[in-house]
C-alpha positions as CSV (number, residue, x, y, z in Angstrom):
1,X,16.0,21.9,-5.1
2,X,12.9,23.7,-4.9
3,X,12.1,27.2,-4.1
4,X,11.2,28.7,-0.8
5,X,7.8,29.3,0.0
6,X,8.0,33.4,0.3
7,X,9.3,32.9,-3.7
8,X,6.2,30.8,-5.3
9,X,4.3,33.3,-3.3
10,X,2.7,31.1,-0.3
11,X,1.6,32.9,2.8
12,X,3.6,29.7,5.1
13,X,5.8,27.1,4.6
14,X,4.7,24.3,3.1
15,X,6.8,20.7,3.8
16,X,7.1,19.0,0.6
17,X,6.8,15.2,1.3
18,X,7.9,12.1,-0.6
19,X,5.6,8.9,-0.2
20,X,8.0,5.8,-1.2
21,X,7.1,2.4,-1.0
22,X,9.9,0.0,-0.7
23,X,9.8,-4.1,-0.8
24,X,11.7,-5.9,1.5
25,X,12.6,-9.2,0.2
26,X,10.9,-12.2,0.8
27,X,13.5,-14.3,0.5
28,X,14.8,-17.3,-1.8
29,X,12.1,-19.7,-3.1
30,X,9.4,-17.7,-1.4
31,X,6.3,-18.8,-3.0
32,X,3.5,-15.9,-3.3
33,X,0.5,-16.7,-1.9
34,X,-2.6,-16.8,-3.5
35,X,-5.8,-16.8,-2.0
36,X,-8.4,-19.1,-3.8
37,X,-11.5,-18.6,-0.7
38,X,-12.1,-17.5,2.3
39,X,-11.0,-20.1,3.8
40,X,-6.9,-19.3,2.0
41,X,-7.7,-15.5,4.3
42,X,-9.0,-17.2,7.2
43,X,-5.7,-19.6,7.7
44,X,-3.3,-16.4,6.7
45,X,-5.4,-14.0,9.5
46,X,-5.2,-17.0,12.4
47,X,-1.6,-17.4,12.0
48,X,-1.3,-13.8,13.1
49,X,-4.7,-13.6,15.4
50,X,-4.6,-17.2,17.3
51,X,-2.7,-15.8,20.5
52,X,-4.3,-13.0,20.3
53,X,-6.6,-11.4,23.4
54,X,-7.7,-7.7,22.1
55,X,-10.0,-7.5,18.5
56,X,-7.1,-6.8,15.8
57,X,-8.2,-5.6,12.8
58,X,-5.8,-6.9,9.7
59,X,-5.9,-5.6,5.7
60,X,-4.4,-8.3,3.1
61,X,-3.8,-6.9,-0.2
62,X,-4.3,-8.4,-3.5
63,X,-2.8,-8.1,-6.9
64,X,-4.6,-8.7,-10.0
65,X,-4.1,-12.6,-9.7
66,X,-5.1,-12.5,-6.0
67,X,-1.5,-12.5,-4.9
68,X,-1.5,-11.5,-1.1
69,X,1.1,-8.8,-1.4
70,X,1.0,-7.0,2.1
71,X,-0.7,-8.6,5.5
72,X,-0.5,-5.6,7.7
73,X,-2.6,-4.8,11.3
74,X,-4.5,-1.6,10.4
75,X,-6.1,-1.3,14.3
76,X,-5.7,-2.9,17.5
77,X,-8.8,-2.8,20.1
78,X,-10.3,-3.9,23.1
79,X,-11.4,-7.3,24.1
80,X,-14.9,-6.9,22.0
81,X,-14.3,-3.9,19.6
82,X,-12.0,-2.1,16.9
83,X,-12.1,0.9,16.0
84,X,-11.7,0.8,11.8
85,X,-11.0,4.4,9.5
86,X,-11.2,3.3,5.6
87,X,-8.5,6.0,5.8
88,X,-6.0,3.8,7.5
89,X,-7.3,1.0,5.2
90,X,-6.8,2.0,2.1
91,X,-3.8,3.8,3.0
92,X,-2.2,0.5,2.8
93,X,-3.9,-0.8,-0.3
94,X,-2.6,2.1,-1.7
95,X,1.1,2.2,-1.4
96,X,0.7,-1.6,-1.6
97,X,-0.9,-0.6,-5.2
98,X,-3.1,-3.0,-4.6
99,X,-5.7,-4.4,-7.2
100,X,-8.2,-5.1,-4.1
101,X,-8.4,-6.1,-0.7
102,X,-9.4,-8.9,1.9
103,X,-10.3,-7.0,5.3
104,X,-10.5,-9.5,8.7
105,X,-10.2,-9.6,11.9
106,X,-10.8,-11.9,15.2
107,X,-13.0,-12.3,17.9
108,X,-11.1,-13.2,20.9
109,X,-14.5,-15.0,22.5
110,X,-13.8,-17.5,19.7
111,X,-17.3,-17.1,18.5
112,X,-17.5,-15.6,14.7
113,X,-20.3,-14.3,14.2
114,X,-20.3,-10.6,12.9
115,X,-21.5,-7.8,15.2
116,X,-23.9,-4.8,13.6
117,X,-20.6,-2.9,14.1
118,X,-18.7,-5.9,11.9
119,X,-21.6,-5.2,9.3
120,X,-21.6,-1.6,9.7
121,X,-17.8,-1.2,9.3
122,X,-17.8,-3.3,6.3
123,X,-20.7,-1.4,4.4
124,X,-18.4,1.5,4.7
125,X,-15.4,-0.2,3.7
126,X,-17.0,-1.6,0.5
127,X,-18.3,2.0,-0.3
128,X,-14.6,3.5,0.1
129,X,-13.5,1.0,-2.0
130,X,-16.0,1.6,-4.7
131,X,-14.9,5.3,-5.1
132,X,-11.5,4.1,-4.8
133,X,-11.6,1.8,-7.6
134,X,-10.3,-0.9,-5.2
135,X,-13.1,-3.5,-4.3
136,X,-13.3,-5.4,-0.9
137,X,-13.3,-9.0,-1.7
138,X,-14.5,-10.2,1.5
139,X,-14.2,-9.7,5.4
140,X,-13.4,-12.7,7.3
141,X,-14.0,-13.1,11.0
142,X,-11.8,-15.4,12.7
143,X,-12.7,-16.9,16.0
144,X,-11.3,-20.8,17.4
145,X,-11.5,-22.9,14.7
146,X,-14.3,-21.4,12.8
147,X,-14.8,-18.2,10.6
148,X,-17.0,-16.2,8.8
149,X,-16.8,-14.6,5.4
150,X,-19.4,-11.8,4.4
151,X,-18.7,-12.9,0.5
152,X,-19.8,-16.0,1.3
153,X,-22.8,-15.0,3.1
154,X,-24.0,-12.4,0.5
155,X,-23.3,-9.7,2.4
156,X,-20.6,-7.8,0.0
């Protein structure tokens, strides 16, 4: 038990708060999935973004072998736009303790090409990640039956 806050001499109450992550189990002969290209991210994000009809914005992250270890939805938006914080990012890649990350999203219109808010949003994700010592391996944009990766174009 700790002490109060009037005893370690703290003009107000401060909640003390405990971060845990906890694993849910995959199940029996769950394989992990490892993503090899962009085109391994692409077929992970469209399995979650086909049926979609808003922009959703999706974080995968990696271990050191490129593992996927968490596929989580960081923003939902509007039919042509997300709003993305590399706050709520690397949240996840944090308590995921994640060795890096694959960011992605779709475009509803089926068309993948990346918006200068895409490129924008991913210049400032691949600085966060640089002072948090946990690199952005690509963003894919899905759309139909195409994609686009920004490490494949050069862009990262």
């Amino acid at each position: 038990m700790t002490a109060p806050a009037a005893q370690l001499g703290l003009a107000f109450p401060a909640p003390w708060v405990r971060v845990q992550v906890v694993r849910e189990p995959a199940g029996a002969g769950v394989e992990p999935c490892q993503v090899r290209s962009p085109a391994d991210a692409a077929r992970l994000v469209r399995q979650r973004s086909d049926l979609e009809a808003v922009e959703v914005f999706y974080v995968l992250t990696l271990d050191a072998q490129n593992n996927v270890t968490t596929l989580s939805e960081v923003t939902r938006g509007v039919l042509d736009a997300s709003l993305v914080q590399p706050r709520e990012v690397f949240q996840r890649a944090i308590l995921a303790n994640a060795a890096s990350v694959i960011v992605a999203h779709n475009h509803p219109s089926g068309n993948p090409t990346p918006s200068p808010d895409d490129r924008a949003v991913t210049r400032n994700l691949v600085a966060a990640g640089q002072v948090l010592n946990i690199p952005v391996c690509d963003h894919v944009i899905v759309g139909a039956e195409r994609f686009y990766s920004f490490a494949e174009a050069g862009l990262l």
